[in-house]
N, C-alpha and C positions, 0 to 999 in steps of 0.2 A: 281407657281402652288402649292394647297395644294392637299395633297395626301392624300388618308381615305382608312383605311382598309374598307374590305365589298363592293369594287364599281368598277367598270368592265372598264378598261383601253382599250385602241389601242398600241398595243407597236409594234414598226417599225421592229424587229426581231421574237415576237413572236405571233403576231399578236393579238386576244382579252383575255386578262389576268384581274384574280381578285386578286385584294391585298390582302394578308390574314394577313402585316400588316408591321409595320415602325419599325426598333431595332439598336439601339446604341449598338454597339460591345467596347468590352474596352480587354486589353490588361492584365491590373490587374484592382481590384477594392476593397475595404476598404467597406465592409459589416456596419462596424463599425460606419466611420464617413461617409459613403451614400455620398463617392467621389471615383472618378479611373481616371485610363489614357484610354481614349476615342481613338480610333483606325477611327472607321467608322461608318457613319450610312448607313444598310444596307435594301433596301425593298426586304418580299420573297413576293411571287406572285403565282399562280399557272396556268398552260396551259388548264387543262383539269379540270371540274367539276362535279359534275352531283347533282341532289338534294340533297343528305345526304351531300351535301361540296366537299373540293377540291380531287384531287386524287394523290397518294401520286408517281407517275409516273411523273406528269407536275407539281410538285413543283420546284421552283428554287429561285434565290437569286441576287440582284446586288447593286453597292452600287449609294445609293439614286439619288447621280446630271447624273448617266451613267441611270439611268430610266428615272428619269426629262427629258433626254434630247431625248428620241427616245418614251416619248409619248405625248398624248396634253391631254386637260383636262378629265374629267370621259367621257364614251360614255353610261352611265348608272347609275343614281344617285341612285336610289333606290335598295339596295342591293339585291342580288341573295336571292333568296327562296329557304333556306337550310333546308332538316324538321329537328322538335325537338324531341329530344329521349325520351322527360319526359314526 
């Protein structure tokens, strides 16, 4: 499965979540030569939303193959309608 931030999941514990996106964790990282020691890739997700975006109550976090595995593909391609502040 590919995972896209912006797109409304089914997850077996939390039941409908939007990704708000995909992040490699590292442990150190060399700014310098744009290399590090890679720990995990983690997805954060959020429970709760409402127009202006996620709410920062149902934010949370797990790492990538522990999501892969308790959701199935988007249940909602077209991203949530978040307004724009501009």
């Amino acid at each position: 499965m590919i995972l896209e931030a912006n797109r409304i999941y089914e997850h077996d514990d939390h039941g409908r979540v939007v990704v708000l996106g995909i992040h490699d964790v590292y442990n150190s990282f060399d700014t310098d030569g744009g290399r590090g020691d890679k720990i995990e890739t983690v997805v954060r997700f959020a429970r709760d939303w409402d127009h202006y975006g996620p709410m920062p109550h149902g934010a949370g976090g797990e790492p990538l193959a522990e999501f892969e595995s308790k959701t199935t593909g988007p249940i909602q391609t077209d991203p949530p309608e978040f307004a724009d502040d501009n």
